[in-house]
C-alpha positions in Angstrom: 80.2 70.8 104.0 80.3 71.8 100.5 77.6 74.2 99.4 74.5 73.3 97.1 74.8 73.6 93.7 72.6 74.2 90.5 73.4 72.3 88.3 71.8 72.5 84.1 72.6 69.7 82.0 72.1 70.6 78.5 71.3 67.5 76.0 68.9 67.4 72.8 66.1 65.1 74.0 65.2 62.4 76.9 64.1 59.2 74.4 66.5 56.5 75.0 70.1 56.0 74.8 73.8 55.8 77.2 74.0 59.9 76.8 70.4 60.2 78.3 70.5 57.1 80.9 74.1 58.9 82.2 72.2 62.6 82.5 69.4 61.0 84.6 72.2 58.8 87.4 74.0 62.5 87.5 70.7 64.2 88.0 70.1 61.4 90.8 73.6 62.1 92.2 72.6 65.7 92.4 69.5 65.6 94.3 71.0 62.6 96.4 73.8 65.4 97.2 71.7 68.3 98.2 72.3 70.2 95.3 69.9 71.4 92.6 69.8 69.6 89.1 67.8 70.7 86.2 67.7 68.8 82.9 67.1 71.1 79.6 66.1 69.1 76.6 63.1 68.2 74.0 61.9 65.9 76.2 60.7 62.5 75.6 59.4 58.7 77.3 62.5 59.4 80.0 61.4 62.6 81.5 59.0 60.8 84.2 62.3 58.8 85.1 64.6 62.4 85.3 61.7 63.7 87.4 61.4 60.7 89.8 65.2 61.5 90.8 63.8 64.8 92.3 65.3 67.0 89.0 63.8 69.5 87.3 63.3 69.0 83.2 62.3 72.2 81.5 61.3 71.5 77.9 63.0 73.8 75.0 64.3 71.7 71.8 68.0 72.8 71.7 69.1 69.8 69.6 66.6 70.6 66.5 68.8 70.8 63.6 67.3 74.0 61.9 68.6 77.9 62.7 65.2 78.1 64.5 67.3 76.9 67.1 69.0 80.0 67.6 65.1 82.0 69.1 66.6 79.3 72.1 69.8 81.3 73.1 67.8 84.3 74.9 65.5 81.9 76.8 68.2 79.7 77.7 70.7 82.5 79.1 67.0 84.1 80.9 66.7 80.7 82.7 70.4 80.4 84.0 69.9 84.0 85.7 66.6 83.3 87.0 68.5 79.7 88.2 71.5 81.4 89.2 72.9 78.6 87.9 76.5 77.6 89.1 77.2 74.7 86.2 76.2 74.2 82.8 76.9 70.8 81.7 76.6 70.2 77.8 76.3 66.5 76.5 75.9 66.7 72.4 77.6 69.1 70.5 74.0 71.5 69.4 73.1 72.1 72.7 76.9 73.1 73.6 76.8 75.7 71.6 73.1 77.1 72.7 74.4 76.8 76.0 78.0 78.7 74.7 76.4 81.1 73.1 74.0 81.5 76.6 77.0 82.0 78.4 78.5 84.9 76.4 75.6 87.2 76.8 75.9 87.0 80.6 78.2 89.0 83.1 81.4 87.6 83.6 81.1 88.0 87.3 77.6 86.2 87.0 78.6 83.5 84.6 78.0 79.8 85.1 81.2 77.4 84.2 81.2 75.2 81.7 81.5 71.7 81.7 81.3 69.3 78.7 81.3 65.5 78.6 82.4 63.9 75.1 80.2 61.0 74.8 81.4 59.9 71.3 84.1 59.4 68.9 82.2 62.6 66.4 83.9 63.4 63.3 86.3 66.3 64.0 85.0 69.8 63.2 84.9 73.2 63.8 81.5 72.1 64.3 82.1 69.6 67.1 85.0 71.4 68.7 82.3 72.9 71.0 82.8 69.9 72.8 86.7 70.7 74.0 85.7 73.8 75.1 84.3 73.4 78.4 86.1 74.9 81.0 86.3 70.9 82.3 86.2 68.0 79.8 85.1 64.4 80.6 86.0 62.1 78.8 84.3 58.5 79.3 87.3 56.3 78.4 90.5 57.0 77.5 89.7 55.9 73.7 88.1 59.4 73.8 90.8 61.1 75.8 93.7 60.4 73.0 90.7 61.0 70.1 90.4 64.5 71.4 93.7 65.3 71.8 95.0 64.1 68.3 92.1 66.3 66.7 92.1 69.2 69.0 96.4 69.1 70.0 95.9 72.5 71.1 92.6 71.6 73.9 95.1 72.4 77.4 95.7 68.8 78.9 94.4 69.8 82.1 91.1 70.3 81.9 90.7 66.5 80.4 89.1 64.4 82.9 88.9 60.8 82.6 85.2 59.5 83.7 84.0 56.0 82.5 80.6 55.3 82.6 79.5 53.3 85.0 77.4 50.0 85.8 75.3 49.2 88.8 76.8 45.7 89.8 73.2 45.2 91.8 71.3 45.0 88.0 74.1 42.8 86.4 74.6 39.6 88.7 76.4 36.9 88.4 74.8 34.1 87.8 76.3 30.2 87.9 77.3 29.1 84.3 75.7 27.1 82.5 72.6 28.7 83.6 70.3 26.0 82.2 66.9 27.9 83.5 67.1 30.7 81.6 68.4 29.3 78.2 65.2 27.0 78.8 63.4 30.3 79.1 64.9 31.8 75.9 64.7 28.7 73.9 61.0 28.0 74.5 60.1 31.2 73.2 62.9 30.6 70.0 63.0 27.5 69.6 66.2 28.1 67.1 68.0 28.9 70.4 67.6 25.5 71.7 69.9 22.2 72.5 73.3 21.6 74.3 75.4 24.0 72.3 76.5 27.3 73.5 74.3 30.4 73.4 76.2 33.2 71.3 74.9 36.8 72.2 74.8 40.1 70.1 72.8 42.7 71.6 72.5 45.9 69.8 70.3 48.3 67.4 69.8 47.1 63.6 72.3 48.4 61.9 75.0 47.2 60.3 77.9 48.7 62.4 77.2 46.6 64.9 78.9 43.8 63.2 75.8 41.4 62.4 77.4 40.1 59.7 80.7 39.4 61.5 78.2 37.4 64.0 76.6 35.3 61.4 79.9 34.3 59.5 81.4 33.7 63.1 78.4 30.8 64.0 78.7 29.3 60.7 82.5 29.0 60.9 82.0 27.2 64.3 78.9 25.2 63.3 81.2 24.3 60.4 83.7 23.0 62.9 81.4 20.5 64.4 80.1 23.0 67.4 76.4 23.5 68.0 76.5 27.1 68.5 73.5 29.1 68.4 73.2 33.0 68.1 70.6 35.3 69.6 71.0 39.1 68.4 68.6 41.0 70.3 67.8 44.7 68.9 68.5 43.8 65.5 64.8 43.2 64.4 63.7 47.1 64.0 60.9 49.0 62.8 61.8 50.4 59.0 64.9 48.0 58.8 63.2 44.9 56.8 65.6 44.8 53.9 68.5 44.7 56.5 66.8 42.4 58.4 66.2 40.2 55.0 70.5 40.5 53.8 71.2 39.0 57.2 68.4 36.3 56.5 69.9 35.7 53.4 73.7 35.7 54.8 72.9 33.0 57.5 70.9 31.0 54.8 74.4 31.3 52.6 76.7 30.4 55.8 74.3 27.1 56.6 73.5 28.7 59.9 70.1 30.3 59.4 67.8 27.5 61.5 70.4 28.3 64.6 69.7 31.8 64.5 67.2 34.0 66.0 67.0 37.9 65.1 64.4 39.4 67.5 63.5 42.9 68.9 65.3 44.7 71.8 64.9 42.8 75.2 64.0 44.6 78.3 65.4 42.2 80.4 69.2 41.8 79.2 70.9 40.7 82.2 68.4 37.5 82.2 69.5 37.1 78.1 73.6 37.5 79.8 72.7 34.6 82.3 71.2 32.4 79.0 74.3 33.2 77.3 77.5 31.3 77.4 79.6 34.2 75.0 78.7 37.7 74.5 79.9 39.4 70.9 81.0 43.0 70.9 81.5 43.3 66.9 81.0 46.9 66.2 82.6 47.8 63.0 83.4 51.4 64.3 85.3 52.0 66.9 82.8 53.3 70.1 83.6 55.3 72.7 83.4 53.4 75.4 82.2 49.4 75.7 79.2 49.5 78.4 78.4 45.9 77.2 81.7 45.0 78.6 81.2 45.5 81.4 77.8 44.4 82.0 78.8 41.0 80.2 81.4 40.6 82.8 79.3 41.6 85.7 77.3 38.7 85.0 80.1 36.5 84.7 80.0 36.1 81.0 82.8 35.9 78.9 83.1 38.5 76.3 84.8 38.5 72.5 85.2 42.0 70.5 87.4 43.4 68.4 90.3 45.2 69.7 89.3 48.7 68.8 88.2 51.6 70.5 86.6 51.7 74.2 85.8 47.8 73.7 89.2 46.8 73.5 90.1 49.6 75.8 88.1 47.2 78.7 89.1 43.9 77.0 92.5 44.7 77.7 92.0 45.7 81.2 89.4 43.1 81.9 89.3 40.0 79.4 92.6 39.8 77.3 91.4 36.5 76.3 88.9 38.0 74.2 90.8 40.5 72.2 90.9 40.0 68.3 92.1 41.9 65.6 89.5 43.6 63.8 87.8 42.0 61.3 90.3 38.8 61.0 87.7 36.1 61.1 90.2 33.2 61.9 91.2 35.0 65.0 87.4 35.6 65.9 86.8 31.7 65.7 89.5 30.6 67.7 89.0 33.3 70.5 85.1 32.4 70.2 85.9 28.5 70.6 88.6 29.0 73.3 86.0 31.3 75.5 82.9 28.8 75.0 85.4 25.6 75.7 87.4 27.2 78.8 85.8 30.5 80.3 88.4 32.6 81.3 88.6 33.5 85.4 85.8 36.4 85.6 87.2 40.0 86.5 87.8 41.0 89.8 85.5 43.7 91.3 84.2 45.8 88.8 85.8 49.2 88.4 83.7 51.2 86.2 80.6 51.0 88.5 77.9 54.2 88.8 78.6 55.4 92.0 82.5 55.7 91.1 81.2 57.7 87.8 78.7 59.9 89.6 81.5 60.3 92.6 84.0 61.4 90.0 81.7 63.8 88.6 80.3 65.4 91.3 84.3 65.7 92.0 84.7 67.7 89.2 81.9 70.0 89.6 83.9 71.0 93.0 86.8 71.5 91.6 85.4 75.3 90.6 84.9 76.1 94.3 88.6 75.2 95.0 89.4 77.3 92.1 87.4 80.4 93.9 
């Protein structure tokens, strides 16, 4: 039996987002493991769910972008002695170097290992070369693997480990397609959303990288073609993002699509807004690290269609060739969209990127320090 660990994972705050939801399912992991996991951030609305895993969160704002920041090397290094912390895990480049620095001031002999997990694609820097530092580097796709590598040549290949996210098949069912009860659902409460058409899908924040405006052009070229297609792009209607929200108003108006469109607010039930769907877009203009709406898409049997850059196209390739496109070629985009919606490829085997094979792998690597010993 292996012996229990302490764990620290090191990120700037617990408010939403992938970086924070993966922190938490490791915490859980921990505890579930008989080890020790404490969480060091900010804090935020996600601490109750870190603390109902059975983890620790101490509060100290290590991601504050000010050289106030530094007063948080001393307390940080006082709580991995009073932890006798075996692992710090850093997850944003700040608190990797609080938790760096930490490290240096303590005996050798009585120094934690280090452990980094490169989350994103970050513009390379002296500044965010903290992040190939660890003493084991996780990667979550291979996207992020070869990024590192071409920035950082000299980063020694074998301390990269290769750790997708992961998806809990249990929250992401498949569901029979069409699923005519929940479009019903979605269309009473927009009524744009309605009739026999298919149901196009874009969920993500409101911003522009997230390929909006690739969305809107895409339903007017197939609403052009004769198809009564219908797009729902949950999380772009934000707080402080009006005059984006009023462009992409204006764009559908231009495109003869705007009374088949509905831009709302984030939805907290997405897997019920997968089963209304009948195509899911993945449009980001930048390339992302990985392509978590992949795979949740395919877990609920929905076909997907992205661009073919990045961790999206990473998983389209493995999982959904059919809906690979070029980037930004938008003749490509409407013959892959009206291909998908007319003849859904065969869904994807088993999913491989589930939670338990990412918290597994991870645990794994936290081990690998007692083999070294």
């Amino acid at each position: 039996m292996r012996r229990p660990l302490t764990v620290i994972q090191l990120l700037p705050a617990l408010s939403s987002g992938g970086v924070e939801r993966s922190t938490i399912e490791i915490a859980q992991a921990l505890v579930d493991a008989g080890h020790r996991a404490i969480v060091v951030s900010a804090g935020g609305r996600l601490v109750p769910a870190l603390e109902a895993t059975g983890a620790t969160h101490i509060a100290l704002d290590i991601g504050a972008k000010s050289l106030r920041v530094l007063r948080h090397v001393r307390t940080l290094r006082r709580l991995l002695a009073d932890t006798g912390a075996d692992i710090v895990h850093a997850r944003s480049r700040l608190p990797a170097w609080i938790g760096w620095w930490a490290l240096r001031g303590l005996p050798e002999t009585r120094r934690p290992r280090f452990v980094t997990t490169m989350h994103g694609l970050n513009s390379p820097s002296r500044y965010s070369a903290i992040m190939a530092r660890g003493e084991r580097v996780i990667c979550v796709s291979d996207t992020v693997r070869d990024y590192l590598l071409q920035h950082y040549p000299a980063t020694p290949h074998a301390r990269l480990r290769v750790i997708p996210r992961g998806i809990d098949p249990t929250q992401f069912p498949a569901t029979s397609h069409p699923n005519a009860g929940a479009r019903v659902e979605i269309a009473a409460r927009w009524p744009a959303l309605g009739g026999d058409g298919p149901l196009l899908l874009l969920p993500g924040r409101g911003t522009r990288l997230k390929g909006h405006h690739d969305a809107i052009t895409l339903l007017g070229d197939l609403r052009a073609e004769g198809l009564d297609a219908r797009l729902w792009m949950p999380g772009a209607r934000e707080a402080g993002r009006e005059a984006y929200l009023d462009e992409l108003t204006r764009a559908a108006d231009a495109a003869g699509c705007g009374d088949a469109l509905a831009m709302t607010a984030p939805t907290d039930a997405i897997a019920r807004a997968y089963a209304a769907s009948d195509l899911v877009l993945q449009l980001s203009r930048k390339p992302e690290a990985f392509g978590r709406t992949v795979l949740e898409a395919l877990s609920c049997a929905r076909p997907v269609v992205g661009w073919a850059h990045g961790g999206v196209g990473e998983l389209l390739a493995q999982l959904q060739p059919e809906g690979t496109v070029a980037p930004f070629d938008r003749v490509a985009l409407a013959h892959a969209a009206r291909a998908l919606v007319t003849r859904a490829p065969a869904r994807a085997g088993t999913m491989p990127d589930t939670l338990r094979a990412m918290q597994e792998a991870t645990l794994a690597v936290y081990d690998e320090f007692d083999d070294d010993n």
